[in-house]
C-alpha positions in Angstrom: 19.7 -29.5 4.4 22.8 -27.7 3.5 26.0 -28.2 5.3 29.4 -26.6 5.8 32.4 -28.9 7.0 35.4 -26.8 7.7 38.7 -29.1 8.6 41.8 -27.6 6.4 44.5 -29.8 7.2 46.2 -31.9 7.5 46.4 -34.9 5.2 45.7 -37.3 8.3 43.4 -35.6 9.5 41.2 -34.8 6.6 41.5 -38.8 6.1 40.0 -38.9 9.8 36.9 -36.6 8.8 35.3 -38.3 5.9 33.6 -40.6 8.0 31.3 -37.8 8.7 30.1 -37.8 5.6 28.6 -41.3 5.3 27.5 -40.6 8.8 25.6 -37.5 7.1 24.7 -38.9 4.8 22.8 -42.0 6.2 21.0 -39.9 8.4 20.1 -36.8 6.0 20.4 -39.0 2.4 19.1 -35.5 0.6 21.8 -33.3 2.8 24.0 -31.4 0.3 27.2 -31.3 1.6 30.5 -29.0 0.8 33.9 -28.6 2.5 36.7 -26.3 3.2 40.1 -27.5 2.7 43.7 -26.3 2.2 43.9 -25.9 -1.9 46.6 -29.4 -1.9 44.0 -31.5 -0.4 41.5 -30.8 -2.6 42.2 -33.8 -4.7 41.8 -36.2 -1.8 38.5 -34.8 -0.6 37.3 -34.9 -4.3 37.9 -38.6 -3.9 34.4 -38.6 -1.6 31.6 -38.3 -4.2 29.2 -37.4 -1.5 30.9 -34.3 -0.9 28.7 -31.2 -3.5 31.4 -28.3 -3.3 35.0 -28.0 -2.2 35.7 -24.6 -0.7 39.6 -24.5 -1.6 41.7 -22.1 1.3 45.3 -21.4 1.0 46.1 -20.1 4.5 49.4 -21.7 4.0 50.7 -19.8 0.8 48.5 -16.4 1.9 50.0 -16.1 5.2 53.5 -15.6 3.5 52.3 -12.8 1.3 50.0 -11.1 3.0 50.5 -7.7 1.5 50.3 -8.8 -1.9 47.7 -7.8 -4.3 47.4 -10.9 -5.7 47.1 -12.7 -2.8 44.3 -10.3 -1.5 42.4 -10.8 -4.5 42.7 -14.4 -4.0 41.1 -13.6 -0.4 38.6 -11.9 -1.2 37.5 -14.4 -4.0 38.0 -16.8 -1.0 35.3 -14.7 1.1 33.2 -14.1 -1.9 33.0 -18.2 -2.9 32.2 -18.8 0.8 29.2 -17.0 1.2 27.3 -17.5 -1.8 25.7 -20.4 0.4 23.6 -20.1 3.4 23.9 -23.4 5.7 21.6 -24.8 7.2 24.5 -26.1 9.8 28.4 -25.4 9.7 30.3 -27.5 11.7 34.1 -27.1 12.7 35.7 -30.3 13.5 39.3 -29.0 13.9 39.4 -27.1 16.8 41.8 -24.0 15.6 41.2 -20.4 15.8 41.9 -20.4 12.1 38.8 -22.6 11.3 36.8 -20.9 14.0 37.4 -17.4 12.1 36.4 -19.4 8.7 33.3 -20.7 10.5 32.3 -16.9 11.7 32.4 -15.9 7.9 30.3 -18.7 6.9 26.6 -17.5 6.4 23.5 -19.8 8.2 19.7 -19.3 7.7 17.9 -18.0 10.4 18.4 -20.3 13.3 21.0 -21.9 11.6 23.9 -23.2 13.9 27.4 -23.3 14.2 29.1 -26.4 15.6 32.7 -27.2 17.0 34.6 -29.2 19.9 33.8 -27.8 23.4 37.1 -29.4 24.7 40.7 -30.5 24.0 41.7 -34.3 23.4 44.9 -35.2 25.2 47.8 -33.8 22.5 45.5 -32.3 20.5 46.3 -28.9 19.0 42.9 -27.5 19.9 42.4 -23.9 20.6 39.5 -22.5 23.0 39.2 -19.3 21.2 37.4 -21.0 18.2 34.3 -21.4 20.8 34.0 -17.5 20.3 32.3 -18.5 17.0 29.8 -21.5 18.0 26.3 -21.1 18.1 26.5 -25.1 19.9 30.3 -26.5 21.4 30.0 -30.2 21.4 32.2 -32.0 24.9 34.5 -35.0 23.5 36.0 -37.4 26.1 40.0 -36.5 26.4 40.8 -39.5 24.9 38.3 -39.9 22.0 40.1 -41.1 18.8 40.3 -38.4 15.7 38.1 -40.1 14.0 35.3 -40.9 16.7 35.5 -37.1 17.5 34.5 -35.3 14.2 31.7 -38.2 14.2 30.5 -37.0 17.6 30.7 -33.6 17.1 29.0 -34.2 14.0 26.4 -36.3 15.6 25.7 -33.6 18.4 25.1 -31.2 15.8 22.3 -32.9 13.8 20.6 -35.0 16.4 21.8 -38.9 15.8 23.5 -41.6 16.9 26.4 -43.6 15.3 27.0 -47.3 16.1 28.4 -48.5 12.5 32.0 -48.7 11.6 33.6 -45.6 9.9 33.2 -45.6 6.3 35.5 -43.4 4.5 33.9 -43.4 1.4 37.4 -42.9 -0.9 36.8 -43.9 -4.5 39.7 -45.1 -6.2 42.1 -41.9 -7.5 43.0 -42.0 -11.3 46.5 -40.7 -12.1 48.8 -41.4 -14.7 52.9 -41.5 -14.5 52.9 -44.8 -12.6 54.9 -46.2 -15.1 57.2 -47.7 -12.4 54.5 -49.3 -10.6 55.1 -53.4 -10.5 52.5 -55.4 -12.3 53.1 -58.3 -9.4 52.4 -56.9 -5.6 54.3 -55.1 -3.9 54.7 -53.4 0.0 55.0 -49.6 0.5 57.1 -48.4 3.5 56.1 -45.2 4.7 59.5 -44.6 6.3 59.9 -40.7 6.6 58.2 -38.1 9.6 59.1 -35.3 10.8 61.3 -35.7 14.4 64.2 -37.9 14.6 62.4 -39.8 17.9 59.1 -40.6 15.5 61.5 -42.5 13.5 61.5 -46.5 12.8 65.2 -47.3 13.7 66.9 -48.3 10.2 68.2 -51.5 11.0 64.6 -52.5 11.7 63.4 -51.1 8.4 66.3 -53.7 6.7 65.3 -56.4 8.3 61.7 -56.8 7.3 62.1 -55.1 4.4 64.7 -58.3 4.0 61.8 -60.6 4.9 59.4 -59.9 2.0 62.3 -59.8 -0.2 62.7 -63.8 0.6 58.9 -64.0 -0.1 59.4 -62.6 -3.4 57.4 -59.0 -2.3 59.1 -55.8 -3.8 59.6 -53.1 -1.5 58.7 -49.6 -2.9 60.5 -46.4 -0.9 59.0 -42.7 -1.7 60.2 -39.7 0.0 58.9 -36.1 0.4 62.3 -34.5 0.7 65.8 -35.0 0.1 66.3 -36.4 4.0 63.5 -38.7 3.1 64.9 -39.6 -0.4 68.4 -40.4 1.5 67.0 -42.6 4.2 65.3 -44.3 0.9 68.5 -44.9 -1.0 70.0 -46.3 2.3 67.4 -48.9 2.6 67.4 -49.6 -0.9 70.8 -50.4 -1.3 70.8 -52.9 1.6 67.0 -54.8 0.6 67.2 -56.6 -2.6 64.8 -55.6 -5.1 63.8 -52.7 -3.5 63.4 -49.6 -5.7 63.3 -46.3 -4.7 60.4 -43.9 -6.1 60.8 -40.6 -8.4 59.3 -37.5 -6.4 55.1 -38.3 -6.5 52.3 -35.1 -6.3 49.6 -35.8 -3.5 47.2 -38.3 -6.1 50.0 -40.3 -7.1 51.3 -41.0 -3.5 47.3 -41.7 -2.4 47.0 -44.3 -5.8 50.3 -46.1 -4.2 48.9 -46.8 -0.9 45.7 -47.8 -2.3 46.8 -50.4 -4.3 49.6 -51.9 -2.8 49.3 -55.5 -1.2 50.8 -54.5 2.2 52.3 -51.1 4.2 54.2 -50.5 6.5 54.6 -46.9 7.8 55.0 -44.5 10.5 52.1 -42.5 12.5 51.4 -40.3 9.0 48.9 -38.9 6.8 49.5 -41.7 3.8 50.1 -44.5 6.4 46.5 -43.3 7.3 45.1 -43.3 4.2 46.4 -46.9 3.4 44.4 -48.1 6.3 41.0 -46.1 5.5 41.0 -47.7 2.1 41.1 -50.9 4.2 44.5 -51.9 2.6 46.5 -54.5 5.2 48.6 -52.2 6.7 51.0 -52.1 9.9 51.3 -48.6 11.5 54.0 -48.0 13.9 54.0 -45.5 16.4 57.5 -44.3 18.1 56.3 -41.4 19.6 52.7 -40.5 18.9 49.9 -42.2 21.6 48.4 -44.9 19.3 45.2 -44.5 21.1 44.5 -41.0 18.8 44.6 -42.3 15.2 45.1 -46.1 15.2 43.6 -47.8 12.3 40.6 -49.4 14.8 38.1 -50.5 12.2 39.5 -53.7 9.9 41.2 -56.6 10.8 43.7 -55.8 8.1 44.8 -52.8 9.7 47.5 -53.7 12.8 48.7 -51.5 15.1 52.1 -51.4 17.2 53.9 -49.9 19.4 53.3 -46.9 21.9 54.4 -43.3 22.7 58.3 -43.9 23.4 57.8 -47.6 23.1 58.4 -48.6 19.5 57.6 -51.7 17.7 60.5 -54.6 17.6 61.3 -55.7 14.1 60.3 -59.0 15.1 56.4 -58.2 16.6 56.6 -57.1 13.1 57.7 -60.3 11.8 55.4 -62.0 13.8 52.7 -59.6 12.2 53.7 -60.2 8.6 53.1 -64.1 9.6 50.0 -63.6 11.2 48.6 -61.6 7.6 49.6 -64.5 6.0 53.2 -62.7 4.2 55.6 -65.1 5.0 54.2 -68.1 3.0 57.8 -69.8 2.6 60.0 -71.5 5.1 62.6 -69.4 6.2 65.7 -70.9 7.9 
C-alpha cells in the first residue's frame, strides 16, 4: 500500500502528525509511506525513518514571487515530483484549502481515496473548502487533541483502531556546531512566542531559572529573533550561569531539546518536540487552551496553566520538586 500524508506546517504541528506513522505502520508493516512538507521541515520529518519520500513544498517562499520564472520552474518541478506516484490512499490531516488543493493534484489508483477532517476543532484554523477535494471527510469531536485527530482521521481512512500511546518515532538528529553545549546537564527555556499575552511574565522566568541555578543546573536561552535574543540577554544577566545561545538552524535547535535534562517552554513547536522525544519537560500555556496540544502521553511531560490563566512561578517550583530538580535544601 502506498500512502500520501500532506501536513506542511507548522513545526508543532508536523511534531503532532508523526504518530500516524507508527499507527500506519503497525497496521500496514509493508505500507510505503511519503509526506509533503514545507521545504524547512524537511529535516525534522527525515528524523522518522519510516517515512519512504519527502515531497518538499515551499508555499511560503513561492507565494512572494509568484511571477518569477524561477519560482514557476520550481512549481512545476513541485507538480511533476508529486505525481510520479499513484496512492493507494492520500490523506490530509491539516484541514487548509492549501493542502486540500495539494491533495487534488495528488494522483490515486482506481478507487483510490482521498481523506481529510470533516469538521473544525475548537481554535483550529480549519477550512471547509478542503472537503471539495475528499473522496472520504472523517468527523473529529470539537475538542479532540492535535494529535489524537490526525490519528483518527488516519484511522478512518484505513479501517483500524488505535488504543496505544502516540509514538513519535524521532531518531536522534546529528548536527555539528554544538560546541557550546555543556558536557554536565542543563535546562532549556523555551521563552519566546509570538503575542505579548502568550508570554511567561519575566520575573517568573528569573525566579526558576534562579532555582536550578542553586541546584547547580545551567540554564541555556535561544532565540529566533532579535526580540527573542533581548528577552534572552535580560534573563541571562539576572540567572547565574545562564548563557545565552548563538542563532541555531532548525536541526540544531531540535538536537537541544532532545538532549537536555529538563525544559521549560511556552505553548511552541520546540517545547513540543521536547515532549514527543519524551524529555521531562514543563509546558506553559498563557493563552493557548491546553486541552489542544498538551504533552498527554509520559509522566515526564507536565502541563500548566490554561487559556488566560497562566502558571505561577511557584506551581512551577512545586513541579521542579515533584521531577525530582530541587535535590538540595533551599532556605
Amino acid at each position: 500500500m502506498k500512502i500520501l500524508i500532506v501536513r506542511v506546517s507548522s513545526l508543532g504541528d508536523i511534531v503532532h502528525n508523526m504518530p500516524v506513522i507508527a499507527d500506519i505502520r503497525q497496521h500496514y508493516p509493508d505500507a510505503q509511506i511519503d509526506w509533503v512538507v514545507e521545504e524547512s521541515y524537511v529535516d525534522l520529518v527525515r528524523l522518522n525513518h519510516n517515512v519512504r519520500h519527502i515531497i518538499p513544498i515551499a508555499l511560503r517562499r513561492w507565494r512572494k514571487r509568484l511571477f518569477d520564472k524561477r519560482i514557476r520552474a520550481e512549481i512545476r518541478d513541485f507538480y511533476t515530483r508529486l505525481r510520479l506516484e499513484q496512492y493507494d490512499v492520500v490523506l490530509d490531516t491539516q484541514g487548509l484549502f492549501k493542502t486540500g488543493v495539494i491533495m487534488g493534484m495528488a494522483r490515486v489508483v482506481p478507487g483510490g481515496q482521498k481523506v481529510g477532517l470533516a469538521n473544525a476543532t475548537e481554535d483550529s484554523g480549519f477550512e471547509s473548502a478542503s472537503k471539495w477535494f475528499h473522496t472520504k471527510s472523517i468527523a473529529v469531536g470539537k475538542r479532540t487533541h492535535a494529535v489524537e485527530r490526525g490519528r483518527q482521521v488516519a484511522a478512518g481512512a484505513l479501517g483500524y483502531t488505535f488504543v496505544s500511546k502516540p509514538d513519535f518515532g524521532l531518531g536522534a538528529p546529528v548536527v555539528t556546531g554544538l560546541d557550546w553545549l555543556p558536557q554536565k546537564p542543563y535546562v532549556v527555556f523555551f521563552h519566546g512566542t509570538a503575542g505579548a499575552s502568550k508570554k511567561w511574565a519575566t520575573d517568573n522566568w528569573i525566579v526558576t531559572g534562579r532555582l536550578l541555578a542553586d541546584q547547580g543546573l545551567p540554564v541555556l536561552l535561544p532565540w529566533g529573533n532579535a526580540e527573542e535574543k533581548l528577552t534572552a540577554e535580560k534573563l541571562a544577566a539576572q540567572i547565574p550561569d545562564a548563557l545565552v545561545l548563538p542563532k541555531l538552524d532548525m536541526m540544531q535547535a531540535v538536537a537541544l531539546a532532545q538532549r537536555a535534562a529538563l525544559v521549560i517552554g511556552l505553548d511552541t513547536g520546540l517545547t513540543h518536540v521536547a515532549a514527543a522525544y519524551g524529555r521531562p519537560t514543563i509546558e506553559l500555556y498563557c493563552d493557548s487552551p491546553r486541552w489542544k496540544t498538551e504533552g498527554n502521553w509520559s509522566d515526564a511531560v507536565i502541563n500548566l496553566g490554561e487559556k488566560k490563566a497562566p502558571p505561577s512561578a511557584e506551581a512551577v517550583r512545586q513541579t521542579l520538586a515533584g521531577l525530582g530538580f530541587l535535590k538540595k535544601v533551599l532556605p
